[in-house]
N, C-alpha and C positions, 0 to 999 in steps of 0.2 A: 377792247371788247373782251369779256369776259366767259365765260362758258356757263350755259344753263346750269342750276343748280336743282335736278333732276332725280330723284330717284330711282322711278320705276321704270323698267328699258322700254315699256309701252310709250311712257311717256319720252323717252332718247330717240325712241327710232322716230315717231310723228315727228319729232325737232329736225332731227337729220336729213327727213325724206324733205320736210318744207326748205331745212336750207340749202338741199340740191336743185330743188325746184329754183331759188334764187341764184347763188354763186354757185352751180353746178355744171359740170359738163357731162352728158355720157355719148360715148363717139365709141369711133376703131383706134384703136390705135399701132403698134407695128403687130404685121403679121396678119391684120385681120381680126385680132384679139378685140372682144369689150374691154373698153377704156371707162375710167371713172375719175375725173379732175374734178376738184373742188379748190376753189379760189376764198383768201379770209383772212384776217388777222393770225398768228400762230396761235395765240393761248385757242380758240376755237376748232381748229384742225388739229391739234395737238388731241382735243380732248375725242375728236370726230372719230383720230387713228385709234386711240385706246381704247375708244367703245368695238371698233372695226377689229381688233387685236384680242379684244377679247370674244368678243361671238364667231370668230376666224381665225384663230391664228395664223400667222406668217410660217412658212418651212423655210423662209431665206433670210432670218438672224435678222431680221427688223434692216433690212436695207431698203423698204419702202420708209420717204421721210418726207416731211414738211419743208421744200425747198423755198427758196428766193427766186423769185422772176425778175427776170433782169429788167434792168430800165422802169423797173416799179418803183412805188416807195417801198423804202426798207421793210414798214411794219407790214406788209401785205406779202402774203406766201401761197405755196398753192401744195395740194398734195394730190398725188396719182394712184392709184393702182391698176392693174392690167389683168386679164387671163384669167384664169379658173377663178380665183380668189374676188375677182370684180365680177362676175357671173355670177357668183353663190351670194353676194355680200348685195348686188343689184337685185337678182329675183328676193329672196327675202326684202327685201324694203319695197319694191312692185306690188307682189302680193302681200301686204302687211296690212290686215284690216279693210275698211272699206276709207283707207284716208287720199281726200284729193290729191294727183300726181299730173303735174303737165305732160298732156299727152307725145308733146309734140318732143319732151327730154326723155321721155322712159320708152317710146315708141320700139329701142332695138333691145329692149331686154325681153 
């Protein structure tokens, strides 16, 4: 699977917010921090980090990455972030327009 071929970020972030609504997670995760998993092909989460990377950057040298989940198939990855950076990067896509969000995923942001 490929990654939308997208220009305008209007149009990135509706794609985003709908494919958390699908393969997304938002939870706790250590500490009590908002958590943001998304589950996907890598070309897709690849392209998910880079949009997240550039409207956010990272202060910890890109060691947030698109890992392997074990016992999956190969082509299927998943990427996290945590903490301040999933709070800023969560409310912005919440409040982003008046575009539909399952309540029942965005309910802790």
């Amino acid at each position: 699977m490929m990654p939308p071929k997208l220009k305008s970020t209007e149009c990135k972030l509706a794609f985003i917010i709908g494919y958390i609504d699908g393969d997304g997670y938002i939870g706790l995760g250590r500490f009590g921090c908002l958590r943001l998993t998304i589950t996907g092909h890598e070309n897709i989460l690849n392209w998910i980090k880079k949009e997240f990377d550039f409207l956010f950057p990272s202060n910890r040298n890109g060691l947030a990455a698109v890992n392997c989940i074990k016992g999956a198939d190969e082509r299927i990855k998943r990427y996290s972030i945590e903490g301040k950076r999933a709070k800023s990067i969560l409310t912005l896509l919440k409040n982003y327009h008046d575009i539909y969000k399952l309540d029942r995923k965005w309910c802790l942001v």
